[in-house]
C-alpha positions in Angstrom: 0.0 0.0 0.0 1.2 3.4 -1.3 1.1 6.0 1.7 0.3 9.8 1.3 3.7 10.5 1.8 5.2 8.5 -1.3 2.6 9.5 -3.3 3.7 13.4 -2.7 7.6 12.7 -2.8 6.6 10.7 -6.6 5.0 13.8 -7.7 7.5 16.2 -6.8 10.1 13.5 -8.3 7.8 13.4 -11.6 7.6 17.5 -12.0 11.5 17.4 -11.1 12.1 15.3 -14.1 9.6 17.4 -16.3 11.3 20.3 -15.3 14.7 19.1 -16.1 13.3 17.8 -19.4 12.1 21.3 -20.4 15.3 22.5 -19.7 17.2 20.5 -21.9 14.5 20.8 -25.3 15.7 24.2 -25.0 17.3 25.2 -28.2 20.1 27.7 -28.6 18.1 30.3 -30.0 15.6 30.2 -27.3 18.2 30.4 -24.4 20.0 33.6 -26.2 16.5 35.0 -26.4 15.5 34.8 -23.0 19.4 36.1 -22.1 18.9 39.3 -24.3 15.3 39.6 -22.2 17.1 39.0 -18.6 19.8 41.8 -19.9 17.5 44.6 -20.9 15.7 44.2 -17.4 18.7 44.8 -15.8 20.0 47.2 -17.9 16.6 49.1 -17.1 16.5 48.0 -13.6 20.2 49.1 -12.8 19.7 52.4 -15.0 16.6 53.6 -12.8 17.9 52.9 -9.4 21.2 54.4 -10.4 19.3 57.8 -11.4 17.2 57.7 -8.2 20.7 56.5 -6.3 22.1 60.0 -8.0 19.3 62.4 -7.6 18.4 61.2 -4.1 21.7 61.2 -2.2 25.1 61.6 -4.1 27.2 61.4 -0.7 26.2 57.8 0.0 25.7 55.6 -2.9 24.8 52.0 -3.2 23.7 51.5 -6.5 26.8 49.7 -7.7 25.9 46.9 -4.9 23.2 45.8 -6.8 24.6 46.3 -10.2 27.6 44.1 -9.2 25.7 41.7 -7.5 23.1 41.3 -9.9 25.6 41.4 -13.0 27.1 38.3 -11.6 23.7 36.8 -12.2 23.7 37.9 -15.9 27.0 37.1 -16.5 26.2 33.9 -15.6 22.8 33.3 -17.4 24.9 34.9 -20.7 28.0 32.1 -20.1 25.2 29.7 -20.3 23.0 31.4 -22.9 26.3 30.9 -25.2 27.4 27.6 -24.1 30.9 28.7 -22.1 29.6 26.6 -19.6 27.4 23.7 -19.5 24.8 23.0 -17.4 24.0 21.8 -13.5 23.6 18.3 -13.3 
């Protein structure tokens, strides 16, 4: 007899393997697509809260906190995008 328990821990297995199956039907194209979309946003993001970073208060700024920290993210998600690296597994 299946319990509740083994019956939630197949599901989230079965979605973990869909998941991972998505990923990888990915093509090229469509990973370089959703980069370029990631890159804008931060490009927009960054650009906004570095104009309100230097219209607010020029004596203590911030703004490069987030740009680096986020940037890392992009850098990232572009490595992959182009296949310098490969994926998790």
């Amino acid at each position: 007899m299946v319990t509740a328990r083994e019956e939630r821990r197949d599901e989230r297995l079965e979605r973990r393997e869909t998941r991972q199956e998505m990923r990888a039907a990915r093509t090229p194209e469509e990973r370089q697509r959703q980069f370029y979309i990631h890159a804008a946003i931060y490009v927009a993001v960054v650009g906004s809260l570095a104009a309100r970073n230097l219209t607010r208060n020029r004596d203590h700024l911030w703004v490069h906190w987030v740009a680096m920290g986020w940037g890392v993210g992009v850098a990232a998600h572009g490595a992959r995008a182009f296949g310098l690296i490969g994926p998790r597994e």
